[in-house]
Backbone bond lengths (Angstrom), bond angles and torsions (degrees), N, CA, C in turn:
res aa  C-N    CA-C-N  psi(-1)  N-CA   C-N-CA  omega(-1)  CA-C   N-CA-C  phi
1 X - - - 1.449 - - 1.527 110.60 -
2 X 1.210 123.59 -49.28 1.423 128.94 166.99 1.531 129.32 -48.17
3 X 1.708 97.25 -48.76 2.012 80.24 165.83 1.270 127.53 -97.56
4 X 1.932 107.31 15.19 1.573 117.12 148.41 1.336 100.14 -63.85
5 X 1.288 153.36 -88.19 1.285 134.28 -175.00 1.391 124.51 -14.38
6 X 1.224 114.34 -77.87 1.364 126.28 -170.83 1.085 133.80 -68.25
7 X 1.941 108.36 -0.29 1.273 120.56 157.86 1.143 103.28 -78.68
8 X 1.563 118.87 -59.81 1.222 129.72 165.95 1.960 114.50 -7.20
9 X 1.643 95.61 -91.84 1.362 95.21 179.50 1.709 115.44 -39.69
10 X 2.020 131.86 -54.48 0.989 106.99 -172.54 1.558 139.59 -60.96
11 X 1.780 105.12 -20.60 1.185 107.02 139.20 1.774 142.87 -41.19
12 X 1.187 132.62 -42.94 1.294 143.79 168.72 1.910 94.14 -65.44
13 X 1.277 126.00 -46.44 1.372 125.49 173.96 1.538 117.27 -30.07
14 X 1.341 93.35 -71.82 1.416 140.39 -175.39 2.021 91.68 -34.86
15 X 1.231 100.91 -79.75 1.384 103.28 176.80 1.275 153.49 -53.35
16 X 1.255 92.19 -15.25 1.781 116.28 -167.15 1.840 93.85 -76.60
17 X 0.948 98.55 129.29 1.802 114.70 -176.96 1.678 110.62 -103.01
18 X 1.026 125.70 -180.00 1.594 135.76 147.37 1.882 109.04 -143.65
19 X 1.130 87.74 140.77 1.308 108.55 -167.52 1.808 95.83 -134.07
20 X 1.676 101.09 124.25 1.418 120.67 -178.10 1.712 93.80 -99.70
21 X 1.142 108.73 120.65 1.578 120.31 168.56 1.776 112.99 -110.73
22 X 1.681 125.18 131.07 0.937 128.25 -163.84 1.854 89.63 -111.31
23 X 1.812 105.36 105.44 1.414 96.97 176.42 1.456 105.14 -112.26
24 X 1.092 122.33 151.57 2.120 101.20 142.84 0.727 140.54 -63.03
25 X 1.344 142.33 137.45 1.297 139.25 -127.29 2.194 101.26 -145.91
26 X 0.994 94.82 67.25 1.549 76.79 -162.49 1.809 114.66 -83.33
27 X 1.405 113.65 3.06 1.684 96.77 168.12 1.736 95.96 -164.61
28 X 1.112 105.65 -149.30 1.684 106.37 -163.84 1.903 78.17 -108.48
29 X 0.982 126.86 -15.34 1.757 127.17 -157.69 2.042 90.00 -81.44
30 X 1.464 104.17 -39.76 1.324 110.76 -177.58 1.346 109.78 -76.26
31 X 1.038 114.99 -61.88 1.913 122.82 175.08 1.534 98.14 -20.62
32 X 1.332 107.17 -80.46 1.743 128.47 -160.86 1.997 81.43 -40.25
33 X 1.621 106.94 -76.84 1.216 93.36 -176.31 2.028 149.00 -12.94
34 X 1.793 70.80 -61.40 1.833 90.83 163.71 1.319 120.27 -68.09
35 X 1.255 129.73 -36.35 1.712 132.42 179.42 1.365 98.22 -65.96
36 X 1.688 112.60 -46.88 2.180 93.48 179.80 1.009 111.86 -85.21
37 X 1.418 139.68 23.38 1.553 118.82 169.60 1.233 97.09 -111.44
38 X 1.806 127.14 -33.93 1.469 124.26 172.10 1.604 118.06 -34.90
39 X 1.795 94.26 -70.05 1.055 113.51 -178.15 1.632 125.77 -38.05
40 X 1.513 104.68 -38.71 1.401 108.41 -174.28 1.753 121.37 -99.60
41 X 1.645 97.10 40.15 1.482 117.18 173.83 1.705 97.93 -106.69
42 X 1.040 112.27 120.54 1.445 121.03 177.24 1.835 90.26 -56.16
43 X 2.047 70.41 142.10 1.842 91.59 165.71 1.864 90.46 91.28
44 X 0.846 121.33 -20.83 1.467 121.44 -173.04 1.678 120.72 -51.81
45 X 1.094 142.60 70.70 1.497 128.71 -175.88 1.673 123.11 -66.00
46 X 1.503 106.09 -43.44 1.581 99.87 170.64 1.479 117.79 -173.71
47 X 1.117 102.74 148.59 1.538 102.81 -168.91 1.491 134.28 -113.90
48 X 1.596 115.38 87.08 1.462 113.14 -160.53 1.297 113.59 -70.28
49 X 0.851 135.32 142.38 1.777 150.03 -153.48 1.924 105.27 -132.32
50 X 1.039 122.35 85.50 1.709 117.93 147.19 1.115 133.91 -92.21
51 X 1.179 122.66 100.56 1.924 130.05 -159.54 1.338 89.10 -82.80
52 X 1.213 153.84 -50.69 1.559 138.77 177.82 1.631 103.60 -33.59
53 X 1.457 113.22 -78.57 1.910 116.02 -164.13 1.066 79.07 -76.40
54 X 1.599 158.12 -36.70 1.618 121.85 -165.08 1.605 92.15 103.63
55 X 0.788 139.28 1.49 1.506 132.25 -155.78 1.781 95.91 -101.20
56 X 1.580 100.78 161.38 1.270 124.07 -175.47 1.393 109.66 -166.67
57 X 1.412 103.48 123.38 1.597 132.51 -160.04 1.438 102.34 -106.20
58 X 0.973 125.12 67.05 1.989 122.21 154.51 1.495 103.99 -54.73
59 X 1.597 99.80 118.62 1.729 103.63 156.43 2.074 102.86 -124.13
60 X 1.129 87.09 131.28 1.495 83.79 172.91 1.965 105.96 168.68
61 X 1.128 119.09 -175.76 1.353 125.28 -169.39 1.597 112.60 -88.58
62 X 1.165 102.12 6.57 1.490 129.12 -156.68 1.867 110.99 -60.48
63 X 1.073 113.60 132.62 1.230 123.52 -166.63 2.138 97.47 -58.12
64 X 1.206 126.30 113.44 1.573 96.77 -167.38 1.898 117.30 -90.03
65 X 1.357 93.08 9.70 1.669 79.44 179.83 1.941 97.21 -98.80
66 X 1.383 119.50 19.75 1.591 111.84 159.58 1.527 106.20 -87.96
67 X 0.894 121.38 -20.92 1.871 128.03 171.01 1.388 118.23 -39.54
68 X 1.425 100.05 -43.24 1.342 126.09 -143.42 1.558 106.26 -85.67
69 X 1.439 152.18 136.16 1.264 114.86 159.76 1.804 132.38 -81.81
70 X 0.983 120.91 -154.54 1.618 85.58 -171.62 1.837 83.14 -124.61
């Protein structure tokens, strides 16, 4: 039963991606914005935010074409 788990988990390992997204970023009112709608895409683990380059770091198991807009 135990290294059913822990296969388990290295699988979920295995998958978890990061995906760098280049948004505009125009104040801290927008940021906050973008971190709760990221966040609340299943599979989501965390979302690094640099408002200087504009950049945004999704790490999570997350399906990646919901990132995306269409």
């Amino acid at each position: 039963m135990k290294s059913q788990i822990g296969e388990k988990r290295k699988n979920e390992l295995a998958d978890e991606t990061t995906v760098v997204l280049k948004i505009r970023l125009h104040c801290d009112g927008c940021i906050q914005n973008i971190r709760k709608l990221i966040l609340k895409i299943k599979g989501v683990d965390s979302v690094n935010i640099e408002a200087a380059k504009e950049l945004v770091a999704v790490t999570g198991t997350m399906d990646v074409k919901e990132l995306a807009p269409n």
